[in-house]
Biopython code that builds the backbone (N, CA, C, O; Angstrom):
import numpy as np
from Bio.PDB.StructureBuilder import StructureBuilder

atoms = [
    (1, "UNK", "N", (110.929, 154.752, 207.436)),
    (1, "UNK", "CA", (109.861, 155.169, 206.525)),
    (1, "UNK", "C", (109.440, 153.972, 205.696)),
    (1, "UNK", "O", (110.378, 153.271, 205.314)),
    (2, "UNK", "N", (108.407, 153.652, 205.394)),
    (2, "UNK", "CA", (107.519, 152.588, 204.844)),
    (2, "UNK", "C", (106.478, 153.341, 203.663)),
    (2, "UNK", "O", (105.745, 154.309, 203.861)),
    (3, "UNK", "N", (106.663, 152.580, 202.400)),
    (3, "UNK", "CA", (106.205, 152.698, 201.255)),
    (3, "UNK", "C", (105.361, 151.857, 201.077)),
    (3, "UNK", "O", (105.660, 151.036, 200.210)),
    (4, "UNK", "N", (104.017, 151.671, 201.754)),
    (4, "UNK", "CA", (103.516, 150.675, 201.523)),
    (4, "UNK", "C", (103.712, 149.753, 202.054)),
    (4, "UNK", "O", (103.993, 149.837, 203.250)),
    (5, "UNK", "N", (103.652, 148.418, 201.395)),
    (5, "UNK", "CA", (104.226, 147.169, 202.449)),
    (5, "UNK", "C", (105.770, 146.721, 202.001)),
    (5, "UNK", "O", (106.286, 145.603, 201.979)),
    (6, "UNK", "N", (106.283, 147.983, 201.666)),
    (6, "UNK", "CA", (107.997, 148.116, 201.441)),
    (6, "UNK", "C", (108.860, 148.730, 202.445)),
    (6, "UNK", "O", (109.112, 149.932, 202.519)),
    (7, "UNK", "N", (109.287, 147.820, 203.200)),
    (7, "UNK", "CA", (110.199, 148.721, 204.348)),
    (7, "UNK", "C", (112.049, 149.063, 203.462)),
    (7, "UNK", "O", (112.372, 148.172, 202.677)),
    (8, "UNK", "N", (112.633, 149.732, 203.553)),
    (8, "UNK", "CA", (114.158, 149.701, 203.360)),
    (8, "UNK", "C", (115.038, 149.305, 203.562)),
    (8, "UNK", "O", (115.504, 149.738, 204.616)),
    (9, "UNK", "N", (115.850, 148.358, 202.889)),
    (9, "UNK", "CA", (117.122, 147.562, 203.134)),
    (9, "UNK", "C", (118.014, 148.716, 204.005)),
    (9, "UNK", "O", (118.632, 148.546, 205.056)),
    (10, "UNK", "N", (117.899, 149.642, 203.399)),
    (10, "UNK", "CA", (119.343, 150.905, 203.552)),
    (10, "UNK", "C", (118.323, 152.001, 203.751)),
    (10, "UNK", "O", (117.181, 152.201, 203.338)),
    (11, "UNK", "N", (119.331, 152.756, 204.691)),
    (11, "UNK", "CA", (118.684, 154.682, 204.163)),
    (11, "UNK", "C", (120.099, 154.909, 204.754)),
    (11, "UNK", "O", (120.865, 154.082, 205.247)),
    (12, "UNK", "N", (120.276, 156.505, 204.544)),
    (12, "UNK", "CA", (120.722, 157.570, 204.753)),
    (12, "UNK", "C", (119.933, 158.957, 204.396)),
    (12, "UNK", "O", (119.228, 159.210, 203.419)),
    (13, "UNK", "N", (120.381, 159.974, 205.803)),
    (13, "UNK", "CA", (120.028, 161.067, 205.842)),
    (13, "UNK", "C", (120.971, 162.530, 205.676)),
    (13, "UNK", "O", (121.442, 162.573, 206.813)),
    (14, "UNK", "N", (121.260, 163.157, 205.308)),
    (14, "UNK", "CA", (122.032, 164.245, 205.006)),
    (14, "UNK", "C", (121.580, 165.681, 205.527)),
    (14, "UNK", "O", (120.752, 166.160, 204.752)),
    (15, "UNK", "N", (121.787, 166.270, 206.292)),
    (15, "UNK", "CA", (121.456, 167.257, 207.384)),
    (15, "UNK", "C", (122.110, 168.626, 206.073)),
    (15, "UNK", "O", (121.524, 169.689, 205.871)),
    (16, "UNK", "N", (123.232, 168.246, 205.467)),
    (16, "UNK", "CA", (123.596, 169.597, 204.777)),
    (16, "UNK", "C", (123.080, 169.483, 203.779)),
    (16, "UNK", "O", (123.645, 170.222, 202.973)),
    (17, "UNK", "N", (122.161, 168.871, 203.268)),
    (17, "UNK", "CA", (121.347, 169.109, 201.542)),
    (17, "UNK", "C", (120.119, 168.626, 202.356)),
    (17, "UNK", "O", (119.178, 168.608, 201.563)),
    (18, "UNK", "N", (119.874, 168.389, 203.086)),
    (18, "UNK", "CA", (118.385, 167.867, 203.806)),
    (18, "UNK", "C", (117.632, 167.373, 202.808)),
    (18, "UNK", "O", (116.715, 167.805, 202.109)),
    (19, "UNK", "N", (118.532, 165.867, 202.954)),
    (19, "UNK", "CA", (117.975, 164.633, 202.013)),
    (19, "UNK", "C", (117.828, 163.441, 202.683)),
    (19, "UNK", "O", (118.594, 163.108, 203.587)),
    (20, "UNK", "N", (116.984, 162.833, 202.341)),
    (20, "UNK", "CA", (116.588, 161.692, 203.159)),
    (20, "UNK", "C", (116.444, 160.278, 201.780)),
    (20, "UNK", "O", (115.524, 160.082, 200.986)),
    (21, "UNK", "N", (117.916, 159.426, 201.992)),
    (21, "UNK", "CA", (117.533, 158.321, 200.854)),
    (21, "UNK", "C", (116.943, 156.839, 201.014)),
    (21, "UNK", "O", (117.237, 156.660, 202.196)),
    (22, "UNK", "N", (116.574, 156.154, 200.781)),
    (22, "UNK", "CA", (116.079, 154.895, 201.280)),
    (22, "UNK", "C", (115.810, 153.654, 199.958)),
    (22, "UNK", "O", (114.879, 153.611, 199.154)),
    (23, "UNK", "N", (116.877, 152.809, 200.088)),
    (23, "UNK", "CA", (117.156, 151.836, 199.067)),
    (23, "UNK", "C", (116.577, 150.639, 199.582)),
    (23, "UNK", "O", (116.481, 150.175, 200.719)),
    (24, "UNK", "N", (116.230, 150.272, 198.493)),
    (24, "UNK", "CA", (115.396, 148.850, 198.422)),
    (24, "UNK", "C", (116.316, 147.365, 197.718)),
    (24, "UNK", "O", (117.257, 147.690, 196.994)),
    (25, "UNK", "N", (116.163, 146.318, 197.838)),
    (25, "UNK", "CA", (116.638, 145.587, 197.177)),
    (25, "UNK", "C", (116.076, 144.261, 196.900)),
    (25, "UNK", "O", (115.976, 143.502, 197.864)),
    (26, "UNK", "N", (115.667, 143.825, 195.674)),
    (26, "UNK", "CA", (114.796, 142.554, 195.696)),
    (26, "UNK", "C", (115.893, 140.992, 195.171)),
    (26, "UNK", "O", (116.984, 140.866, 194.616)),
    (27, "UNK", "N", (115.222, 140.380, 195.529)),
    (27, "UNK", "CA", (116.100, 138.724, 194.909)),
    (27, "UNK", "C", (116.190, 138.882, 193.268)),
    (27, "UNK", "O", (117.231, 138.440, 192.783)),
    (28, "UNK", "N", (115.319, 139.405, 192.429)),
    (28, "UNK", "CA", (115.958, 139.499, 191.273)),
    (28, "UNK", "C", (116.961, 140.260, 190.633)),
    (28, "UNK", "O", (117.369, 140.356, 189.475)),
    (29, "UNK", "N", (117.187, 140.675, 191.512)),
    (29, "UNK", "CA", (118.786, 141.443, 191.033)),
    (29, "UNK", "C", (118.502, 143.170, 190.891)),
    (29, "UNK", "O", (119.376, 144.016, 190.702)),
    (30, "UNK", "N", (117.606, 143.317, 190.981)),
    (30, "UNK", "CA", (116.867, 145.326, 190.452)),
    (30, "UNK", "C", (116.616, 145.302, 192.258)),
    (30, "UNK", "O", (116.474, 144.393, 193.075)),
    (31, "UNK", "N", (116.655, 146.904, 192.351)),
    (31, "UNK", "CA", (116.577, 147.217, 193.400)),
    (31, "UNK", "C", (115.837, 148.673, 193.100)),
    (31, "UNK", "O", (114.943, 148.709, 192.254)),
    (32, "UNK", "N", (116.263, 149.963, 193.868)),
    (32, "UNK", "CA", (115.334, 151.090, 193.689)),
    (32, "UNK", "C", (115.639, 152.037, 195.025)),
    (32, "UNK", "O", (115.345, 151.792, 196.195)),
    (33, "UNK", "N", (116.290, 153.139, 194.500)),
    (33, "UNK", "CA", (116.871, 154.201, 195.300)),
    (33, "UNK", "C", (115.382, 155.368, 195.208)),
    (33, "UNK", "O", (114.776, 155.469, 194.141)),
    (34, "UNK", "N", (114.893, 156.271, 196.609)),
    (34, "UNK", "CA", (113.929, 156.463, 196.539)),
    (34, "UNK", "C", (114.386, 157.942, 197.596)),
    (34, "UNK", "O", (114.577, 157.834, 198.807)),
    (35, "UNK", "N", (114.467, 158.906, 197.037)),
    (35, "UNK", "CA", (115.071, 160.344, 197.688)),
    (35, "UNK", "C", (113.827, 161.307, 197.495)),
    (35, "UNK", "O", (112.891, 161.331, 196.696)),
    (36, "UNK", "N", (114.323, 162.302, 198.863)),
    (36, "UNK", "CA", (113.794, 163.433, 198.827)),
    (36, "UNK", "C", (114.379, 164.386, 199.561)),
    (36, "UNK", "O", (114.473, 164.244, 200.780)),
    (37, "UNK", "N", (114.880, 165.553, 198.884)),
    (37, "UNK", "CA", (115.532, 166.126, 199.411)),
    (37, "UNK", "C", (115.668, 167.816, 198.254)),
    (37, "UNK", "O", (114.906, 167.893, 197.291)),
    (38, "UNK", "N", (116.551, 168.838, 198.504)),
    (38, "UNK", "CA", (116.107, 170.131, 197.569)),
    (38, "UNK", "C", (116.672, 170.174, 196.330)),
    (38, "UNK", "O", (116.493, 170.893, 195.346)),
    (39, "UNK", "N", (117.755, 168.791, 196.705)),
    (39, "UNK", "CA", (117.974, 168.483, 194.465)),
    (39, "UNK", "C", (117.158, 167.458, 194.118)),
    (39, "UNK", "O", (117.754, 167.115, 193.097)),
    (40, "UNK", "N", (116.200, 166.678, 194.204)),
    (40, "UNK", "CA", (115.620, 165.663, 194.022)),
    (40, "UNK", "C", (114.147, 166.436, 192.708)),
    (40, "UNK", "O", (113.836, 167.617, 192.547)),
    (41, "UNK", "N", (113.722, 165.497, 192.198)),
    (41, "UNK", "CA", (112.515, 165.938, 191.571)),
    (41, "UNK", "C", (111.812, 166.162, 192.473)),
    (41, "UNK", "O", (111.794, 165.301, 193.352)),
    (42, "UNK", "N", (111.070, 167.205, 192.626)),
    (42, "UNK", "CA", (109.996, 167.106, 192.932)),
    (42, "UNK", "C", (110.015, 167.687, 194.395)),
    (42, "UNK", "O", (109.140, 168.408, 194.874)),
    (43, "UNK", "N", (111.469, 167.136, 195.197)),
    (43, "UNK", "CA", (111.827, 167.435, 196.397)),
    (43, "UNK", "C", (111.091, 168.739, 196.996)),
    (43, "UNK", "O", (110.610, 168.742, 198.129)),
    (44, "UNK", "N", (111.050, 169.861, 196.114)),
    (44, "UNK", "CA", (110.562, 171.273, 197.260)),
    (44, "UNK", "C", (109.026, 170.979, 197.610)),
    (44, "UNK", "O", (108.724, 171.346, 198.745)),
    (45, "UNK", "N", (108.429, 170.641, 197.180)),
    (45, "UNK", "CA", (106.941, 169.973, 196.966)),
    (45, "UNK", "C", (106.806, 168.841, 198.030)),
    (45, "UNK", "O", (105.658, 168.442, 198.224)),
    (46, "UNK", "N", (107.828, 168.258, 198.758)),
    (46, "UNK", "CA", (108.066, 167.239, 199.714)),
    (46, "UNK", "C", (107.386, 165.626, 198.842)),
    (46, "UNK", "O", (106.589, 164.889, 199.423)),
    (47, "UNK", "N", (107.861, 165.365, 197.518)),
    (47, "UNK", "CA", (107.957, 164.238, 196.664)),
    (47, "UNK", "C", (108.794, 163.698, 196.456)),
    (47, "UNK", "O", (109.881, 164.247, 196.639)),
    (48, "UNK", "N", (108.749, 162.419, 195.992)),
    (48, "UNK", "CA", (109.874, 161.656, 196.356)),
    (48, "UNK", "C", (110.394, 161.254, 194.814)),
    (48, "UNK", "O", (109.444, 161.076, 194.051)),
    (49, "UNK", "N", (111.602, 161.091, 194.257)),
    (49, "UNK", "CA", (112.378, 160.356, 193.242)),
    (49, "UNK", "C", (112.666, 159.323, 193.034)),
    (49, "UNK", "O", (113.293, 158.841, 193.978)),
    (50, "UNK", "N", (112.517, 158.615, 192.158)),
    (50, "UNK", "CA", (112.908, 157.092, 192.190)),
    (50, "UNK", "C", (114.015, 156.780, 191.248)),
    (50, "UNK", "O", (113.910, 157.501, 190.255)),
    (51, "UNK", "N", (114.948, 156.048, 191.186)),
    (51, "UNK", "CA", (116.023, 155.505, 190.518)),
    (51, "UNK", "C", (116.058, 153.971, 190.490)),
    (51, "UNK", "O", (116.188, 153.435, 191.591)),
    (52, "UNK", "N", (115.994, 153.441, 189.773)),
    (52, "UNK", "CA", (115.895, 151.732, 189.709)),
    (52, "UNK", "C", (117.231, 151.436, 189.608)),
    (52, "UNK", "O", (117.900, 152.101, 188.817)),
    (53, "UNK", "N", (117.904, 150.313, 190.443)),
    (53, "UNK", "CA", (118.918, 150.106, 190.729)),
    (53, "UNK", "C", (119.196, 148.158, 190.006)),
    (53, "UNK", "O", (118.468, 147.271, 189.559)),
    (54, "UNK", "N", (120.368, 148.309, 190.226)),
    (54, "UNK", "CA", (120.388, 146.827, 189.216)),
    (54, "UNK", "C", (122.026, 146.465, 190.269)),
    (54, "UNK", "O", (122.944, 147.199, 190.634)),
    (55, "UNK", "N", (121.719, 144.885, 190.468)),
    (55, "UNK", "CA", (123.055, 144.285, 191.221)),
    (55, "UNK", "C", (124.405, 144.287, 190.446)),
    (55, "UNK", "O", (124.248, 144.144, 189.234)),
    (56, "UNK", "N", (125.422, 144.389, 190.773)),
    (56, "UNK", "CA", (126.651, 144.299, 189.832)),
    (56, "UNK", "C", (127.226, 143.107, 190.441)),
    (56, "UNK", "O", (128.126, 143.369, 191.238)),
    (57, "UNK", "N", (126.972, 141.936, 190.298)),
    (57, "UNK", "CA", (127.787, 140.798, 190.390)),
    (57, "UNK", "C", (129.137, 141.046, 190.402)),
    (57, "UNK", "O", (129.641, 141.207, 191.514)),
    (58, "UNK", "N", (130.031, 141.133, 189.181)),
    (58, "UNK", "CA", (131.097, 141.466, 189.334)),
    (58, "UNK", "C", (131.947, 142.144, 190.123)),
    (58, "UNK", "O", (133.159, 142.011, 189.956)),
    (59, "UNK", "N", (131.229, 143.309, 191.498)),
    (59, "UNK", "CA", (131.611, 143.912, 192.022)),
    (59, "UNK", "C", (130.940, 143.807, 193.350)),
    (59, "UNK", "O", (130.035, 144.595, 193.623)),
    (60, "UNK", "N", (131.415, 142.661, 194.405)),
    (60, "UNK", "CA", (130.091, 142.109, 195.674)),
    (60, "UNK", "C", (129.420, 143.636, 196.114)),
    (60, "UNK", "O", (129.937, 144.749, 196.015)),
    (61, "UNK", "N", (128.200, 143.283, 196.586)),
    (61, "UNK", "CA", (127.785, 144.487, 197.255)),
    (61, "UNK", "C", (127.377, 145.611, 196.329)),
    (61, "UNK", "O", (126.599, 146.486, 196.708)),
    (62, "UNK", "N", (127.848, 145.589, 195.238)),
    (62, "UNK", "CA", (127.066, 147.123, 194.709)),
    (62, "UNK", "C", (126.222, 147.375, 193.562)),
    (62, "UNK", "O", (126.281, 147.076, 192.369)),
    (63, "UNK", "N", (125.657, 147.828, 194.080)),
    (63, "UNK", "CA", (124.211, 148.721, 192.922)),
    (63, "UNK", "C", (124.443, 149.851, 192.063)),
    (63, "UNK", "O", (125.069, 150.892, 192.261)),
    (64, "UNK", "N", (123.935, 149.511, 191.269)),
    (64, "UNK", "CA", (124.266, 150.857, 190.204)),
    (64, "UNK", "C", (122.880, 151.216, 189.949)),
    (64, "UNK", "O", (121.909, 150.580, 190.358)),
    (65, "UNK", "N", (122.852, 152.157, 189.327)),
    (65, "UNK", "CA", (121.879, 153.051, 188.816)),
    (65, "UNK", "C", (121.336, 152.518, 187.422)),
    (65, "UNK", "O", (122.238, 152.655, 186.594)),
    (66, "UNK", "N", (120.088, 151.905, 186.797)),
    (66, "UNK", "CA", (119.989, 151.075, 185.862)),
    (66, "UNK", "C", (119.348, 151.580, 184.693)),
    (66, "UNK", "O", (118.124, 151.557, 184.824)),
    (67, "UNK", "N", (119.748, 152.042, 183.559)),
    (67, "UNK", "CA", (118.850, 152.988, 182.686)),
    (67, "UNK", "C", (118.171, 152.117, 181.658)),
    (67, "UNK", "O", (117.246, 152.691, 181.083)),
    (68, "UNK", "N", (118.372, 151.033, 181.331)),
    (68, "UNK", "CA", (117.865, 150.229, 180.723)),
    (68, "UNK", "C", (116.396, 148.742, 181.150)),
    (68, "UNK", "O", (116.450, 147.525, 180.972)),
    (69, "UNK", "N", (115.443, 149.493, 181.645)),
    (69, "UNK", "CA", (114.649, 148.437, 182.057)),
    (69, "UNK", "C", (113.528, 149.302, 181.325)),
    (69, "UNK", "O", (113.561, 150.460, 180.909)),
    (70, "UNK", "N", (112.242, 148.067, 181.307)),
    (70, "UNK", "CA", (110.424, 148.734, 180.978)),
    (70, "UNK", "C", (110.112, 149.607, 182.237)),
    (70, "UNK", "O", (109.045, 150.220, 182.235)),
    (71, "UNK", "N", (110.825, 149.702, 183.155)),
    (71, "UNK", "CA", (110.140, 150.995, 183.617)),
    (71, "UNK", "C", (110.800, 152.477, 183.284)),
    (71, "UNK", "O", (110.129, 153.368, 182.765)),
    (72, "UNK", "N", (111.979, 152.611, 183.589)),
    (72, "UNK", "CA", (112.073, 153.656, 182.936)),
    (72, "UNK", "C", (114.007, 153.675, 182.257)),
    (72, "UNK", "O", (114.849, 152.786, 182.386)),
    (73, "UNK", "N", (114.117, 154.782, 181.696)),
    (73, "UNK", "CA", (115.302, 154.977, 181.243)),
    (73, "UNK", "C", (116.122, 155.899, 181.608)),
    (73, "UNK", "O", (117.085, 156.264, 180.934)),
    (74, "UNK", "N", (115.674, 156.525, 183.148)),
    (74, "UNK", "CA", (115.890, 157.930, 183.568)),
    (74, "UNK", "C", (115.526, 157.195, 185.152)),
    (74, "UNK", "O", (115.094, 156.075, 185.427)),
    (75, "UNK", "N", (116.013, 158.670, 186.245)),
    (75, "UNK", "CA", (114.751, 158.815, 187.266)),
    (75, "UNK", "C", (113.412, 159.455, 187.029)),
    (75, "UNK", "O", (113.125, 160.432, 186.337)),
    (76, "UNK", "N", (112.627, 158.631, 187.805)),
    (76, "UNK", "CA", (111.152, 159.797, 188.230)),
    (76, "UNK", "C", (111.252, 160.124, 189.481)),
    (76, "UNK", "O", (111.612, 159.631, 190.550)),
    (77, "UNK", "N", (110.641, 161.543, 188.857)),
    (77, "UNK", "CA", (110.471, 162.663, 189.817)),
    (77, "UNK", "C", (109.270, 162.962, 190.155)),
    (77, "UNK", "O", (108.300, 162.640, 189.469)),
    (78, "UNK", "N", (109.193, 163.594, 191.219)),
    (78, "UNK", "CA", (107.668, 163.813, 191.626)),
    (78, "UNK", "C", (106.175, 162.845, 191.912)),
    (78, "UNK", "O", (104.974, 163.018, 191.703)),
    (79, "UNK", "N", (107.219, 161.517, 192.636)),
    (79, "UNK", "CA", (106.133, 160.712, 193.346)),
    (79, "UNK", "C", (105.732, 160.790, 194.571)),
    (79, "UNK", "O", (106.572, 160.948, 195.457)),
    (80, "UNK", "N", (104.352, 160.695, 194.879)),
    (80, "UNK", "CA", (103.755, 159.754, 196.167)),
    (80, "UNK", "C", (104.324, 158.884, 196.447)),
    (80, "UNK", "O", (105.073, 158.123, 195.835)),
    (81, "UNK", "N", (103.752, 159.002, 198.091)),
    (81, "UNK", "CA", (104.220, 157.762, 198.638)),
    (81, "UNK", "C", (103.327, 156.406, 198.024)),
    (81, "UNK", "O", (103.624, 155.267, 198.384)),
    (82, "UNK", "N", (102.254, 156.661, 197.101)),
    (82, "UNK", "CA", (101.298, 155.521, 197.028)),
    (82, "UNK", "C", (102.261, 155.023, 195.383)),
    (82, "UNK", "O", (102.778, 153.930, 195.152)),
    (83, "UNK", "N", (102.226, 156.385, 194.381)),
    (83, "UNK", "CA", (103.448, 156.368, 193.546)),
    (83, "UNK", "C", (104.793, 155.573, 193.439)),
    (83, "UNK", "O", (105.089, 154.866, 192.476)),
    (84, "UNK", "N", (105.594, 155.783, 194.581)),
    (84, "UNK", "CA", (106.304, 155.181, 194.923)),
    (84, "UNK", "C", (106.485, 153.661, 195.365)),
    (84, "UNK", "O", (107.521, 153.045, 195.114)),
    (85, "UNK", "N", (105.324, 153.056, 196.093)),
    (85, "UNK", "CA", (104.718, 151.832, 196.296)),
    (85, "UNK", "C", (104.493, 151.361, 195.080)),
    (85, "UNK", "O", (105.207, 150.392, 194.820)),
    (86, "UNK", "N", (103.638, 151.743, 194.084)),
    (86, "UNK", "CA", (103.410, 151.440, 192.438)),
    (86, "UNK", "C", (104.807, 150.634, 191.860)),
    (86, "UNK", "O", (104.975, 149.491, 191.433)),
    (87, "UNK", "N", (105.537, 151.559, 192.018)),
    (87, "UNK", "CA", (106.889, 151.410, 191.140)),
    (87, "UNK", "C", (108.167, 150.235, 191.694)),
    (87, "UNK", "O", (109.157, 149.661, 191.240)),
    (88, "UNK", "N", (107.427, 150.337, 192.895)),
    (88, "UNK", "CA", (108.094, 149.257, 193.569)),
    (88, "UNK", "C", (107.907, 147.815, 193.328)),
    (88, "UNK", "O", (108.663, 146.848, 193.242)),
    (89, "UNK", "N", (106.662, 148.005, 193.252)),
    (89, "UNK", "CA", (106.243, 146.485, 192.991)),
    (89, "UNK", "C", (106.215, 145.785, 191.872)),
    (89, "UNK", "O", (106.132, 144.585, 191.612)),
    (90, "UNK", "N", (106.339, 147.223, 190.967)),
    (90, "UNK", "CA", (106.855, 146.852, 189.326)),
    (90, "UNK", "C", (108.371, 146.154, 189.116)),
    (90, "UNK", "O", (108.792, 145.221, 188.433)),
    (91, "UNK", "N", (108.970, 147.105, 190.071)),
    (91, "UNK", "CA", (110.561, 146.511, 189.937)),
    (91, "UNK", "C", (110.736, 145.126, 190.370)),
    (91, "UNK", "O", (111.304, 144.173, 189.837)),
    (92, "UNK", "N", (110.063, 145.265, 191.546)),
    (92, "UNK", "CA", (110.077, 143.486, 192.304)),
    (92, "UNK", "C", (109.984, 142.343, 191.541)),
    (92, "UNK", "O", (110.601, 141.282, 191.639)),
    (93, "UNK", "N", (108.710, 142.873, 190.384)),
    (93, "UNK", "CA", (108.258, 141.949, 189.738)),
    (93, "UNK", "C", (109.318, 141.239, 188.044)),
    (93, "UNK", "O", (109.299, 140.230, 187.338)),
    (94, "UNK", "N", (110.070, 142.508, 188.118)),
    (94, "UNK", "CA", (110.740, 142.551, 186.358)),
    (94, "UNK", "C", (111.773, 140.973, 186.651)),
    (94, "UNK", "O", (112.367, 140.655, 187.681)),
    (95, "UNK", "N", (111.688, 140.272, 185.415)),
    (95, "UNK", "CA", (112.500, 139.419, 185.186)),
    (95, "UNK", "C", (114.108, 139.307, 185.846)),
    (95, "UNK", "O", (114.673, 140.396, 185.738)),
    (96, "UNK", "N", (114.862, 138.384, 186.418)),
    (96, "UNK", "CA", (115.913, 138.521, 187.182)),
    (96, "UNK", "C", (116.591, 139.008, 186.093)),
    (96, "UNK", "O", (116.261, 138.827, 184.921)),
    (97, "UNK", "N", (118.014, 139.936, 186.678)),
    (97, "UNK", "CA", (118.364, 141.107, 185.970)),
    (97, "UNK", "C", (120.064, 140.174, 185.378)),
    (97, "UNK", "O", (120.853, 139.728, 186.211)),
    (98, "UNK", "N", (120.211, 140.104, 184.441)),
    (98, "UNK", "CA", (121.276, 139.467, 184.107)),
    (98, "UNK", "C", (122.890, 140.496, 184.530)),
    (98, "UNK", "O", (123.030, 141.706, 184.354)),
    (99, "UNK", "N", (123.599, 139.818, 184.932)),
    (99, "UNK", "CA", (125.114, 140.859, 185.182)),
    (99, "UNK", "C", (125.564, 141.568, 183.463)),
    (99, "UNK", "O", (125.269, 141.158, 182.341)),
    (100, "UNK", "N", (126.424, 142.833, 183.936)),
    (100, "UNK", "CA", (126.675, 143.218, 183.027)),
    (100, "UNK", "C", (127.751, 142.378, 182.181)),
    (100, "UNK", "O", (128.349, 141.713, 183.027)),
    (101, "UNK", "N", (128.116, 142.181, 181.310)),
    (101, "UNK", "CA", (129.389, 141.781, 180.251)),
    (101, "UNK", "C", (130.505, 142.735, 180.703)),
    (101, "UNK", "O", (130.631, 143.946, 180.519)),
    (102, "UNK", "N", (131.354, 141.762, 181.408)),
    (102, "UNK", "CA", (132.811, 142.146, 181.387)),
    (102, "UNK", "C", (133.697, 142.051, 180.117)),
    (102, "UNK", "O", (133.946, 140.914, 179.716)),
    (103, "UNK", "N", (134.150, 143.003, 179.504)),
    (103, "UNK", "CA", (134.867, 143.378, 178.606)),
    (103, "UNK", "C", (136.231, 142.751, 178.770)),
    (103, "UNK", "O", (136.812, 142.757, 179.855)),
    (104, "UNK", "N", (136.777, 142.163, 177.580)),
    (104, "UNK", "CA", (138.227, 141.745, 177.978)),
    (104, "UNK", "C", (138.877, 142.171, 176.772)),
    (104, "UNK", "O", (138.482, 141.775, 175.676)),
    (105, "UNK", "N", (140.240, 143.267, 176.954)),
    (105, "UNK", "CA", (140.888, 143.838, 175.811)),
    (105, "UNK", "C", (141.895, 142.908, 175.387)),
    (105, "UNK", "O", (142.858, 142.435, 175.991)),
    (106, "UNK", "N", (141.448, 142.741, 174.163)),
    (106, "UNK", "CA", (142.594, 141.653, 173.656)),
    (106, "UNK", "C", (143.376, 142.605, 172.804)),
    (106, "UNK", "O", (143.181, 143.488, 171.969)),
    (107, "UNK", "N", (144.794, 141.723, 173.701)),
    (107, "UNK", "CA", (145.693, 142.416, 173.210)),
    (107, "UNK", "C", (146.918, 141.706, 172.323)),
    (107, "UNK", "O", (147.309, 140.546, 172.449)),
    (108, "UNK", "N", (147.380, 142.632, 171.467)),
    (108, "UNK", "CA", (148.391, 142.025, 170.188)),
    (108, "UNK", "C", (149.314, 141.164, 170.593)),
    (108, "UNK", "O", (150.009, 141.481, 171.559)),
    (109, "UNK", "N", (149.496, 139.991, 169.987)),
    (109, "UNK", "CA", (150.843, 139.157, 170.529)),
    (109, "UNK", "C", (152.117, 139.594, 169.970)),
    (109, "UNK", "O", (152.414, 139.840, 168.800)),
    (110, "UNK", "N", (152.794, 139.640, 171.014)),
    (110, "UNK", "CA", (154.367, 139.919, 170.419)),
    (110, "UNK", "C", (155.342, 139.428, 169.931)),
    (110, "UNK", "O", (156.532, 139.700, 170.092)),
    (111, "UNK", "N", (154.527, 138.201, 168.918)),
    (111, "UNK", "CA", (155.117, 137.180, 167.886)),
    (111, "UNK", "C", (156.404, 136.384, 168.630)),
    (111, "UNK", "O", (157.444, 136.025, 168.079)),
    (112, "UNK", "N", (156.006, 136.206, 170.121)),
    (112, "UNK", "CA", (157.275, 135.660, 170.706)),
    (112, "UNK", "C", (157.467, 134.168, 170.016)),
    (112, "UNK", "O", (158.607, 133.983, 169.589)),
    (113, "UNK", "N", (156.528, 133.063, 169.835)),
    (113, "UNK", "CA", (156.253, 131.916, 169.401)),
    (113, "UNK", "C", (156.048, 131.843, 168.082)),
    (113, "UNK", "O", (155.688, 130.803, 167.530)),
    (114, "UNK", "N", (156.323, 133.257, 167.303)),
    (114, "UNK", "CA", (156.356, 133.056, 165.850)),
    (114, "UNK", "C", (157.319, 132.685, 165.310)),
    (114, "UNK", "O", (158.417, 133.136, 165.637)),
    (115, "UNK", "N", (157.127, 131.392, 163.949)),
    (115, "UNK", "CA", (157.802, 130.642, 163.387)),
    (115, "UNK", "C", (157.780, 131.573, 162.295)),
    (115, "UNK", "O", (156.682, 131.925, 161.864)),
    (116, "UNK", "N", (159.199, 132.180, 161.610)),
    (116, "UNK", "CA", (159.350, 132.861, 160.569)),
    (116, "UNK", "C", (159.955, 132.272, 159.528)),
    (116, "UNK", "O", (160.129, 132.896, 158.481)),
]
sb = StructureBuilder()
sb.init_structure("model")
sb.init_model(0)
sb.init_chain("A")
sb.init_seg("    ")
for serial, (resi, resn, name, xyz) in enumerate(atoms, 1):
    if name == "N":
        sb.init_residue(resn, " ", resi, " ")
    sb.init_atom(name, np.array(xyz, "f"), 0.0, 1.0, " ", f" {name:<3s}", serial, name[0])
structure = sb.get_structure()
């Protein structure tokens, strides 16, 4: 399936929720999960959902689900395929996506090297 002049890195299809997904992925690090199926927005209407996806460096290979960009803070529901093309080319375009901050718990020393 083709969105325009967007073909899909990935899909999968699901025969027991009769869903059809198809992921995208660009060089700046955002990518964009694009479903339709009878939990999807929009899905009974045969429309498609979008989810903007973001690279996780820290973890090779995987995409997460990205709630923090100018396009949205959520999924949309209830796009066209011309819709869907729109949003694509928005993502393509957003600034390269910086990795998340790995957290490091610092933890209490156990005064082994303490001079008392």
């Amino acid at each position: 399936m083709k969105f325009g002049a967007y073909t899909p890195d990935d899909e999968s299809h699901s025969r027991c929720f009769v869903t059809s997904t198809y992921e995208f992925y660009f060089k700046n690090g955002y990518g964009a999960s694009v479903t339709r199926g009878m939990n999807s927005y929009g899905g009974k209407e045969g429309l498609w959902e979008l989810a903007v996806l973001k690279y996780r460096k820290e973890v090779w290979g995987y995409w997460d689900i990205c709630y923090d960009t100018p396009i949205t803070n959520d999924v949309i529901g209830g796009l066209d395929v011309a819709g869907v093309e729109k949003l694509l080319k928005r993502i393509e375009a957003l600034p390269e996506a910086k990795s998340r901050k790995r957290f490091r718990v610092k933890r209490p020393r156990l005064g082994l090297n303490r001079r008392d």
